[in-house]
C-alpha positions as CSV (number, residue, x, y, z in Angstrom):
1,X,10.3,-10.1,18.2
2,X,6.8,-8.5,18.8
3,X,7.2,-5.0,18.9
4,X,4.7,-2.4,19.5
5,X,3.1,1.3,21.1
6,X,1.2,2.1,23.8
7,X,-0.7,4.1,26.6
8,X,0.2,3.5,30.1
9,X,-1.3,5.3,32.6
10,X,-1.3,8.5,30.3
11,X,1.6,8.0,28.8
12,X,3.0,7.3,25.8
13,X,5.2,3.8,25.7
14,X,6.9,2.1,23.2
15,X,8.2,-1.5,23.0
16,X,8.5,-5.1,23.1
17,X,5.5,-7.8,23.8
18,X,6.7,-10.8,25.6
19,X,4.0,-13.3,26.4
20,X,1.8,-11.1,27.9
21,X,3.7,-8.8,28.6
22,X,4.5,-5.2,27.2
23,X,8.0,-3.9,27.9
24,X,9.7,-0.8,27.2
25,X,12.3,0.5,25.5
26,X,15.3,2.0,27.0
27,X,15.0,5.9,27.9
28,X,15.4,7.2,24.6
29,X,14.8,4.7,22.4
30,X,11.5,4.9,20.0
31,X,10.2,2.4,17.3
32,X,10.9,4.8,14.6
33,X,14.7,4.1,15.7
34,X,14.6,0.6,15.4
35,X,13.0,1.1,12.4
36,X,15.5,3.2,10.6
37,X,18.6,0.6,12.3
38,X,16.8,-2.0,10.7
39,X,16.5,-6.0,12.1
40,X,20.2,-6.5,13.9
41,X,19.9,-3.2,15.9
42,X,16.4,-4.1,16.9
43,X,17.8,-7.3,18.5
44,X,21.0,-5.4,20.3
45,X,17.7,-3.2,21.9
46,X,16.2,-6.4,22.6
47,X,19.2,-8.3,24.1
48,X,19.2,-4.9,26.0
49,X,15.6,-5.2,28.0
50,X,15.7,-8.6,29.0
51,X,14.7,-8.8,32.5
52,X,13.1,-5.5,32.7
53,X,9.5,-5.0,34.4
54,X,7.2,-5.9,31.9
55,X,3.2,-4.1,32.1
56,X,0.4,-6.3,31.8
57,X,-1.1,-6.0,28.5
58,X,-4.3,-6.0,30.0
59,X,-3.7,-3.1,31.7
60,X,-2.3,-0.8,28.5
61,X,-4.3,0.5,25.6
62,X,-2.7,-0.9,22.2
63,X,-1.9,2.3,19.6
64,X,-0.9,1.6,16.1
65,X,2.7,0.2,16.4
66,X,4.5,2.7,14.1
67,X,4.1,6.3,12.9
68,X,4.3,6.0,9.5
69,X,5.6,8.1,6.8
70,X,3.5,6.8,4.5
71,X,0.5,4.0,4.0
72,X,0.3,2.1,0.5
73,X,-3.1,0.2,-0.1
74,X,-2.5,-2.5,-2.7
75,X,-5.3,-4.5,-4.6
76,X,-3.4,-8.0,-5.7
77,X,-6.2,-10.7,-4.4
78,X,-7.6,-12.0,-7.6
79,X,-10.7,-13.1,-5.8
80,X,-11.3,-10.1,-3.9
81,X,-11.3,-8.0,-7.3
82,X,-13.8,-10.7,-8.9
83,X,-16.4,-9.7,-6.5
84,X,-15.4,-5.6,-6.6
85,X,-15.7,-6.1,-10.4
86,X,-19.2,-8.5,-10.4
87,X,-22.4,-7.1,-12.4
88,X,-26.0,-7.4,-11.8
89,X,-26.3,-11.2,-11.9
90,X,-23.2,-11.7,-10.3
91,X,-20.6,-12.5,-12.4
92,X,-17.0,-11.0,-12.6
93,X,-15.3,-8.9,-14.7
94,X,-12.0,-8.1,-13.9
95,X,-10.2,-5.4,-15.8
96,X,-7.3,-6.5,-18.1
97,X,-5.1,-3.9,-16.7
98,X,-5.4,-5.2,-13.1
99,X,-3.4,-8.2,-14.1
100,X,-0.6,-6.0,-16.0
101,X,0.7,-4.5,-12.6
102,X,0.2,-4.1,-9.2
103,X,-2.1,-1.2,-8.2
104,X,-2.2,0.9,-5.1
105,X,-3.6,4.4,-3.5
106,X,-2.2,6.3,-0.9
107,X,-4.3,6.0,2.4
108,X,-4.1,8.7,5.6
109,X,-1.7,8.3,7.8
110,X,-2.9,10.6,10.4
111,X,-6.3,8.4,11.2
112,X,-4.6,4.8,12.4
113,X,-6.1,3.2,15.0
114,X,-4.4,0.4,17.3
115,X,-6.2,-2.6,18.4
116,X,-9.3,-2.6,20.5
117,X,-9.8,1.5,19.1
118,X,-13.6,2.6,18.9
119,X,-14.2,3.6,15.0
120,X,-16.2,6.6,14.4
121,X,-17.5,6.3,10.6
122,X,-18.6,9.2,8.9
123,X,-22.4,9.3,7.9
124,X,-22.8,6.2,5.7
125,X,-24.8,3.7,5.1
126,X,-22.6,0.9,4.2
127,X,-19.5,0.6,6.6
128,X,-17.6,-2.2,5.9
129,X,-13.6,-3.8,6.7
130,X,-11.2,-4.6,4.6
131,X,-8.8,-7.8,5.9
132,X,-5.3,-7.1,5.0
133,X,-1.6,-7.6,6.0
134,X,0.9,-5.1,5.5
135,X,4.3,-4.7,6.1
136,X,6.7,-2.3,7.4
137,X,9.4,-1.1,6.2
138,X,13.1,-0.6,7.8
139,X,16.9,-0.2,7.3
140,X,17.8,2.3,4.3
141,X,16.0,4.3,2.0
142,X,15.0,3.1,-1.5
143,X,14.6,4.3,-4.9
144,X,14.2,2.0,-7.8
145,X,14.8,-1.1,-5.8
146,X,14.4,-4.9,-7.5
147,X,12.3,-7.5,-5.7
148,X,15.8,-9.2,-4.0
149,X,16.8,-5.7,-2.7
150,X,13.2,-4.7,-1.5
151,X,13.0,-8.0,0.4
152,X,15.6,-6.5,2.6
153,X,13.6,-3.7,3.6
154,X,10.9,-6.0,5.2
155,X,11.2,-5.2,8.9
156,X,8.2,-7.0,9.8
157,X,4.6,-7.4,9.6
158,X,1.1,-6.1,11.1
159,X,-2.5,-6.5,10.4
160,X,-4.4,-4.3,8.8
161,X,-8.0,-3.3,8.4
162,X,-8.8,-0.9,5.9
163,X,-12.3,0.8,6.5
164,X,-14.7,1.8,4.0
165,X,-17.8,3.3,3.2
166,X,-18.9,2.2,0.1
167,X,-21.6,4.6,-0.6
168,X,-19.0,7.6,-0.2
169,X,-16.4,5.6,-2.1
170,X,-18.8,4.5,-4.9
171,X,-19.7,8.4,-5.4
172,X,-15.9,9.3,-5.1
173,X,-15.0,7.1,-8.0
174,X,-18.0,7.8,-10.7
175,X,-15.3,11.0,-11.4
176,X,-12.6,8.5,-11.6
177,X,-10.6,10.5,-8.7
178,X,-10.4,8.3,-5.0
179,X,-10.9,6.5,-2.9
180,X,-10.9,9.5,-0.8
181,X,-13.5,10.6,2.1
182,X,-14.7,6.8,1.6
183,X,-11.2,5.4,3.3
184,X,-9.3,8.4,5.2
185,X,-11.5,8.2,8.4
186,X,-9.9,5.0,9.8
187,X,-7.6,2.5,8.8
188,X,-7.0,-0.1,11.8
189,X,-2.9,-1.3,12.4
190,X,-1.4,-4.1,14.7
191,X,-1.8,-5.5,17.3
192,X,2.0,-4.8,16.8
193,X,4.9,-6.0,14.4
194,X,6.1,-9.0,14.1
195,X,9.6,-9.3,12.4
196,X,10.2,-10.6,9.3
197,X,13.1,-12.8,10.7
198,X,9.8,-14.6,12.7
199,X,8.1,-16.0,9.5
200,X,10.7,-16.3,7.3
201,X,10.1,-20.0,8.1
202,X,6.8,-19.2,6.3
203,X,7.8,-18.2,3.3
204,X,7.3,-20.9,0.3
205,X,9.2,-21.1,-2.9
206,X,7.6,-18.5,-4.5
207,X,8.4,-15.9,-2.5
208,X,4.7,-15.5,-0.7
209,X,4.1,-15.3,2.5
210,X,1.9,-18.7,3.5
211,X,-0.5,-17.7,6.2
212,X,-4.2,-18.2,7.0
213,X,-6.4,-15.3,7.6
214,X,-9.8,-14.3,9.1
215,X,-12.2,-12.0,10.1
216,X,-15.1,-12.5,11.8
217,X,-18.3,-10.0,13.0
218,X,-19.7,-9.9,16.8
219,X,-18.3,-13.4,16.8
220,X,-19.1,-14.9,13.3
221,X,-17.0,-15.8,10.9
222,X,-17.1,-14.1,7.8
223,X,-13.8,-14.6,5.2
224,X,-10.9,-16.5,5.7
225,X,-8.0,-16.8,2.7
226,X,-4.4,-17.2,2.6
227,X,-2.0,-14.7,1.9
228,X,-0.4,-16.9,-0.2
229,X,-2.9,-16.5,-3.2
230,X,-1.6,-12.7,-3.5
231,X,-0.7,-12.1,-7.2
232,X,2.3,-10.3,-6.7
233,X,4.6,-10.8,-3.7
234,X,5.7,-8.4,-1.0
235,X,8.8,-7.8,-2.3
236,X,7.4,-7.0,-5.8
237,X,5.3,-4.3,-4.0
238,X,7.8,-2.5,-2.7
239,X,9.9,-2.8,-5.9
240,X,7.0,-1.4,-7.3
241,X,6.3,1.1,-5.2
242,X,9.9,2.9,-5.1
243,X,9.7,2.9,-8.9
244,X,10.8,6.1,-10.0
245,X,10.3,7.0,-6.6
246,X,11.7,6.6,-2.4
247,X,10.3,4.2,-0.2
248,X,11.4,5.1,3.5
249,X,11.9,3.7,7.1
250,X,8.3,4.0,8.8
251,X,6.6,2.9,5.5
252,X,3.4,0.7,5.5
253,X,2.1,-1.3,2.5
254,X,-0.3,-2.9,2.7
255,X,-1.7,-6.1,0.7
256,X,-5.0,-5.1,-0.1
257,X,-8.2,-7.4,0.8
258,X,-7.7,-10.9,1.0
259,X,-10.2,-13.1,-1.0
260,X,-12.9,-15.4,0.0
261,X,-15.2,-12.5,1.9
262,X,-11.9,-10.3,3.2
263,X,-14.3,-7.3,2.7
264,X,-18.1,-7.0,2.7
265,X,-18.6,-5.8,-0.6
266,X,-16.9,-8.5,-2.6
267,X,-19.9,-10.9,-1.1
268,X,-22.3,-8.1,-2.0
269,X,-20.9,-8.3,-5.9
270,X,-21.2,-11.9,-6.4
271,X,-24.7,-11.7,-4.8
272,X,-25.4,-9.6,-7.3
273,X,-25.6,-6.1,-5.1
274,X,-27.6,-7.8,-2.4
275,X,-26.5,-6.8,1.1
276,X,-26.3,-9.9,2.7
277,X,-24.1,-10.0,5.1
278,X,-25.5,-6.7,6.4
279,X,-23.3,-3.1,6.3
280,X,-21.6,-2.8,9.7
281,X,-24.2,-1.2,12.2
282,X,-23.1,0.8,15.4
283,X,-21.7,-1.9,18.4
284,X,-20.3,-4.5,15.6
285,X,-17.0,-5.6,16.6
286,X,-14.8,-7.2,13.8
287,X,-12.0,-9.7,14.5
288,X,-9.1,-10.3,12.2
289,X,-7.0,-12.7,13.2
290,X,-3.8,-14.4,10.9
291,X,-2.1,-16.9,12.2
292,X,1.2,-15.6,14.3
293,X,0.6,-12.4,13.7
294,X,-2.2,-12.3,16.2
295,X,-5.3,-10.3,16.4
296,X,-6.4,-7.3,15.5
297,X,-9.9,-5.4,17.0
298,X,-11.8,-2.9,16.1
299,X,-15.2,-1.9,17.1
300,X,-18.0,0.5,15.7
301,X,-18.8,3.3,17.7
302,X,-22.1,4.5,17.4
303,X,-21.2,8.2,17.7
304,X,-21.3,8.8,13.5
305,X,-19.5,11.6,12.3
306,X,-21.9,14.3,10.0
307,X,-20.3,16.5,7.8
308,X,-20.3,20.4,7.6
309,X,-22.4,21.1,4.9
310,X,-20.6,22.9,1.7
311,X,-22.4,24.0,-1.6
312,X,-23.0,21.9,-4.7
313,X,-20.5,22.7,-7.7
314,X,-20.9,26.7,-9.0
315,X,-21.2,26.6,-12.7
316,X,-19.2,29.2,-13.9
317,X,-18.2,30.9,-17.0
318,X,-14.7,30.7,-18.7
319,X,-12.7,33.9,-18.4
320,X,-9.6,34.2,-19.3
321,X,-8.7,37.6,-18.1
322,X,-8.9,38.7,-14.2
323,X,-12.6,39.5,-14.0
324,X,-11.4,41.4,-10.3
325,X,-9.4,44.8,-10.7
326,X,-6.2,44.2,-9.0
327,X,-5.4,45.7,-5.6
328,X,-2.9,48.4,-5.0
């Protein structure tokens, strides 16, 4: 099953894809409810719309297929952190710690974008994607969960593109807090979910998830990998993730960037900080398509957001007393 959100006409829709077809959900019926009934009640609902008038796909404007409760970002592409971690000349340093366990950071779940959206960066200089897969969680909550019992919270999976500007995020991180205000503008999701029982044929012996992925710029391919060279599979990020804490229904995690140019600046590292390929300019329109999961789109609008300007840091002094009488 292909299930996704959209806008028809005005309004809000929610539903399955069938060829090229969207159609919707019984009267009552939302995503977050299949969600939370996990895969078998999602194909009662299914059973339920067959040979109901379909929209065109055409004619609808893709939204992010789920309102999640929470996004996880991880970072478990070896290759991609090579190029992250790369000095002056090029060559890769990879922190010890990154191979001890996977790492993540919470992303905003408020600025999602659907297929086809028009991004709006904020004032940067070097906008750039981030190919990813994530998936989304269903059935029960979890706390503490091992990988075989956080495998059957897999509802399905979506593409993801996580947007950065490096310059903001570069700055964020020389205080070791972030990324912040370099990734909550945008983070693209979809086209829709595809459901884990639709690639379980896809899964090898190891537990990863064997499927090619690309991106590509104004029509030019830029990275391609396989999400089977992850370090750590799905399952173990979720595990990880509910550790000493609660993953829920609605919950996106995503992989992090795929190797072998998934993102901009891991081509920049080995090239020893040279831009080439180019930041994302205004009118670029990036392409990530993995194979049946199906495309995702996302084009830079030239509109650039510019900040309200706030002061530099006040350099105080250290009182330890109320310095302002108190008020009546």
């Amino acid at each position: 099953m292909k299930i996704a959100r959209w806008m028809n006409r005005g309004a809000l829709e929610e539903g399955f894809v069938e060829a090229d077809g969207a159609v919707p959900l019984p009267d009552g019926i939302t995503v977050a409810d299949l969600l939370r009934g996990g895969l078998a009640f999602a194909h009662e609902v299914h059973a339920a719309t067959v040979g109901r008038a379909a929209r065109a796909l055409a004619d609808v404007e893709l939204l992010p297929p789920v309102v999640p409760a929470a996004v996880r970002d991880f970072a478990v592409f070896e290759e991609h952190v090579e190029g992250m971690s790369a000095d002056a000349q090029g060559r890769p340093n990879v922190p010890a710690p990154w191979y001890e366990s996977p790492r993540f950071y919470f992303t905003n779940p408020h600025t999602l974008h659907g297929s086809g959206a028009r991004i709006r960066p904020p004032a940067t200089e070097r906008l750039d994607y981030e190919l990813e897969v994530a998936v989304v969680l269903g059935g029960e909550p979890g706390e503490d969960l091992d990988p075989a019992e956080a495998a059957t919270r897999i509802f399905g999976y979506a593409i993801m593109n996580d947007w950065s500007a490096r310059d903001i995020q570069g700055r964020e991180m020389n205080v070791r807090l972030g990324p912040a205000k370099g990734k909550d503008f945008a983070t693209s999701l979809g086209p829709w979910i595809v459901t884990a029982d639709e690639l379980a044929d896809r899964i090898d012996d190891d537990g990863f998830l064997a499927l090619r992925a690309e991106v590509s710029v104004n029509g030019v391919l830029t990275g391609a990998d396989l999400l089977s060279n992850m370090a750590w599979t799905f399952p173990e990020l979720i595990s990880y993730a509910s550790r000493a804490s609660r993953v829920v229904p609605g919950d996106v995690i995503g992989s992090g960037t795929t190797g072998n140019g998934g993102c901009l600046a891991e081509l920049w590292g080995l090239a020893g900080g040279a831009l080439v390929p180019p930041p994302l300019q205004a009118g670029d329109v990036v392409s990530m398509r993995v194979e049946r999961l199906g495309e995702l789109v996302g084009i830079v609008d030239p509109a650039r957001m510019h900040p309200h300007e706030i002061p530099p840091a006040r350099r105080r002094p250290q009182p330890r007393a109320r310095s302002v009488p108190a008020r009546e």
